[in-house]
C-alpha positions as CSV (number, residue, x, y, z in Angstrom):
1,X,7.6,-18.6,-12.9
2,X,4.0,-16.9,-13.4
3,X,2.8,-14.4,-11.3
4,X,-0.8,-15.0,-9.8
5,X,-2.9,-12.7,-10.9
6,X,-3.7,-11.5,-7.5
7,X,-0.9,-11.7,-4.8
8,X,0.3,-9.5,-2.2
9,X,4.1,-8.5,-2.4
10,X,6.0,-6.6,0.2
11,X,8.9,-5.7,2.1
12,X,8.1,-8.0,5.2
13,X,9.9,-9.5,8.6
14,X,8.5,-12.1,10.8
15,X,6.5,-9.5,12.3
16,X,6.6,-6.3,10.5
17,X,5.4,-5.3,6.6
18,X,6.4,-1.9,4.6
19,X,3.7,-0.1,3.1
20,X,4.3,3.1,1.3
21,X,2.2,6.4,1.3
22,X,3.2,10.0,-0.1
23,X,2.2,13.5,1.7
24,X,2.8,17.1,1.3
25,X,6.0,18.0,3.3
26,X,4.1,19.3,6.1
27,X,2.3,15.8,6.5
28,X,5.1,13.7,5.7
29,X,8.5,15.3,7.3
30,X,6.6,15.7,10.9
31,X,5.6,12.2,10.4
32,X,9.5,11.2,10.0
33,X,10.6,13.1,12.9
34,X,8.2,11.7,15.1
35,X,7.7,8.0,14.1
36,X,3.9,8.8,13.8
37,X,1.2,11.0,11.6
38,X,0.7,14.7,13.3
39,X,-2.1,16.0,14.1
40,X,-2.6,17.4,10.6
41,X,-3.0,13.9,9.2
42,X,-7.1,13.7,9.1
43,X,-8.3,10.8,11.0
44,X,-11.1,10.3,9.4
45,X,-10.6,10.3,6.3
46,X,-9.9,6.8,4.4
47,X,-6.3,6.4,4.0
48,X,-4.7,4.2,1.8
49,X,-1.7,1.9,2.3
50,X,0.4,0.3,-0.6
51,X,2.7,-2.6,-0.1
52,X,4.0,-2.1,-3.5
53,X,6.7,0.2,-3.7
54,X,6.3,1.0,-7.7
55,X,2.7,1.1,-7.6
56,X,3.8,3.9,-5.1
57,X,6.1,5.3,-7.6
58,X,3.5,5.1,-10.5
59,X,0.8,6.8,-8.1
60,X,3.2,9.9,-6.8
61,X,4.9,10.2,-9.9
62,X,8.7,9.3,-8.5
63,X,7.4,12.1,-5.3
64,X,6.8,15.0,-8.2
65,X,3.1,15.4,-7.9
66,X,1.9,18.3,-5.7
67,X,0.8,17.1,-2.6
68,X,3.0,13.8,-2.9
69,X,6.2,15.0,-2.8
70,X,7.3,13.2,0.3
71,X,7.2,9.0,-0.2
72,X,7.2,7.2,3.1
73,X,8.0,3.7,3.9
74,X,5.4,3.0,6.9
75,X,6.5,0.2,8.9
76,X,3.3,-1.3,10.3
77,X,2.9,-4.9,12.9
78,X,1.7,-8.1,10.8
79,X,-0.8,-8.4,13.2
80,X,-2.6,-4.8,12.1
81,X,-2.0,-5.6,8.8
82,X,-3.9,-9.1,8.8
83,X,-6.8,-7.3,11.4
84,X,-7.2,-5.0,8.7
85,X,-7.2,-7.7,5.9
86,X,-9.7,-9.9,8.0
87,X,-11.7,-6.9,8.2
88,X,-12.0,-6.1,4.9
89,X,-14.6,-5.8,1.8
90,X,-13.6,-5.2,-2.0
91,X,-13.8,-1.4,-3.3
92,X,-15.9,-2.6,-6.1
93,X,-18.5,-5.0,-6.6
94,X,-17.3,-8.5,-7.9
95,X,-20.2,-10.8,-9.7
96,X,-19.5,-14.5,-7.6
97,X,-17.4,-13.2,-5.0
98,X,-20.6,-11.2,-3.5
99,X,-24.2,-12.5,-3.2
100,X,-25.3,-9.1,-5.2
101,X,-24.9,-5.7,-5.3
102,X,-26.9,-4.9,-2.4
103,X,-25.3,-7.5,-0.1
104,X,-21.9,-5.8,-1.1
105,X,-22.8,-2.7,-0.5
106,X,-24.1,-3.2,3.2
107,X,-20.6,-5.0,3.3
108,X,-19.2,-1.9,2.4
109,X,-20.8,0.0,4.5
110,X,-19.5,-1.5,7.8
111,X,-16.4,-2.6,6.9
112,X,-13.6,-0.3,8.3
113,X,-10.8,-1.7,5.6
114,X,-11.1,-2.5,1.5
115,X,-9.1,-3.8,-0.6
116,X,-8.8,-2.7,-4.6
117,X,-6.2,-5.0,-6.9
118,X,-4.4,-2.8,-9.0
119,X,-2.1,-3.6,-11.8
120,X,2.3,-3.9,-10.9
121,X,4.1,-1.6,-12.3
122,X,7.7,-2.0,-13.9
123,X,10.5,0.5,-13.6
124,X,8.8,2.7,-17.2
125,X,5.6,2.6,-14.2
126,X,4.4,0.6,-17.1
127,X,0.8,-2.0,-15.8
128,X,1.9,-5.5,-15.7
129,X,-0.1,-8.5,-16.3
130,X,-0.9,-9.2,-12.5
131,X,-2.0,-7.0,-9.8
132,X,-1.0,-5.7,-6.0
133,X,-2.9,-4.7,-3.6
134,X,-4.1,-1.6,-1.8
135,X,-5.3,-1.5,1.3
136,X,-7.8,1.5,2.3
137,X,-8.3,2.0,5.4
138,X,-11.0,4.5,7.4
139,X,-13.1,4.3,10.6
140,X,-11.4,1.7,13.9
141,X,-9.1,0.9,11.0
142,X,-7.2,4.3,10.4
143,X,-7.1,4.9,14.0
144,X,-5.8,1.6,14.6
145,X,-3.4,2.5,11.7
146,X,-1.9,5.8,13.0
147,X,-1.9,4.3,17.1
148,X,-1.2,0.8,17.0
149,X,0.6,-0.9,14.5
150,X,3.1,1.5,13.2
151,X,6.7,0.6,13.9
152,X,8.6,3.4,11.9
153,X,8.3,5.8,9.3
154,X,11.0,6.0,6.8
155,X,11.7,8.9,4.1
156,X,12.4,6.8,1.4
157,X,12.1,10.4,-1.0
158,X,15.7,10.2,-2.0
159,X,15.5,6.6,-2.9
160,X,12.8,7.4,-5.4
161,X,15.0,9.8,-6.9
162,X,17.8,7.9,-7.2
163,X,16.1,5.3,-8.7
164,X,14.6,7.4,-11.3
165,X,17.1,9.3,-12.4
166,X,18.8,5.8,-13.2
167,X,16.0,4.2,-15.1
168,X,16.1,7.6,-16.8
169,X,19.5,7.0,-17.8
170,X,18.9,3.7,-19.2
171,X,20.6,1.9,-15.9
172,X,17.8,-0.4,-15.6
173,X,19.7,-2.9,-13.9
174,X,21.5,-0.6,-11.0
175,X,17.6,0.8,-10.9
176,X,16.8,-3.0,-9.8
177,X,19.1,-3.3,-8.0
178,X,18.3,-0.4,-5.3
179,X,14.2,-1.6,-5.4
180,X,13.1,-3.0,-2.2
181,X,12.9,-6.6,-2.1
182,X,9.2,-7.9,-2.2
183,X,8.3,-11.4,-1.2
184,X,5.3,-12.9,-1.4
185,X,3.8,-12.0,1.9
186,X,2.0,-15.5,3.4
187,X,-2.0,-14.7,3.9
188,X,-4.3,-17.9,4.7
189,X,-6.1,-18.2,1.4
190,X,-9.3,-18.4,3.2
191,X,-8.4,-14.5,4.4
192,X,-7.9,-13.5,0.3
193,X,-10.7,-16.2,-1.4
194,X,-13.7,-13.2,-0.5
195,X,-11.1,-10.5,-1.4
196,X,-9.9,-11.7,-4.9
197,X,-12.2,-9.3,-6.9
């Protein structure tokens, strides 16, 4: 079956979705412990969430890159999600999606969420044909982020490792196997249509 070329894939329940981020230790292991961000973690600064867990992978470098080296799975409410989605405005200007360049970038300007499509990564990290989502969030948005609508906070570091060392190996298919199963995650298409850059 072909892929869209925009669609948002995640880890999802009926009323939670998994997004991943990666921290230093001293941002990430506190988060853990506590089930929420300390007070290191800088409110105001945009923050960006990633449904995709090998767009994660691709982006921390399996949790090697300084600075990255703890990958957690953020457990958030579908509701925050979709307030955050509804709120949203695309990281880039799109000719036909937005009137012009200034009417974007007032859009920008007061929107508290956006939205960039980047290209899926395989288990090489390699770009695939189609694109996931990120989902940056700053202002009412990363505060709603850090004391609403997270659930749990997961240290999914050891997965990543495990699953690296085995596509380095070869094991492709016991690599597959351990990836977290992402469905397409059901968004009213009049939410996306403005977001599909």
């Amino acid at each position: 079956m072909d892929e869209p070329h925009h669609r948002i894939r995640a880890l999802h329940t009926d009323s939670t979705i998994t997004v991943y981020q990666a921290y230093a230790p001293e941002i990430g292991l506190p988060a853990v412990q506590e089930g929420c961000f300390p007070a290191a973690w800088k409110r105001d600064r945009m923050t960006w969430i990633k449904p995709s867990f090998l767009w994660m992978m691709y982006r921390c470098g399996w949790g090697a890159k300084a600075g990255q080296e703890t990958v957690l799975a953020v457990e958030i409410t579908r509701d925050g999600f979709e307030w955050a989605l509804r709120h949203a405005c695309l990281s880039s200007y799109v000719r036909g999606v937005h009137p012009d360049q200034a009417a974007w970038q007032r859009q920008l300007k007061r929107a508290p969420a956006r939205v960039q499509w980047d290209p899926e990564r395989d288990l090489h990290l390699r770009p695939m044909p189609y694109r996931s989502l990120q989902l940056g969030l700053s202002g009412e948005a990363a505060r709603r982020y850090a004391d609403e609508w997270i659930t749990s906070i997961r240290d999914v570091t050891p997965l990543a490792h495990e699953i690296h060392a085995l596509v380095s190996g070869g094991d492709l298919d016991s690599a597959a196997r351990l990836l977290p199963q992402e469905d397409p995650y059901p968004m009213e298409e009049e939410v996306l249509a403005p977001l599909q850059g």
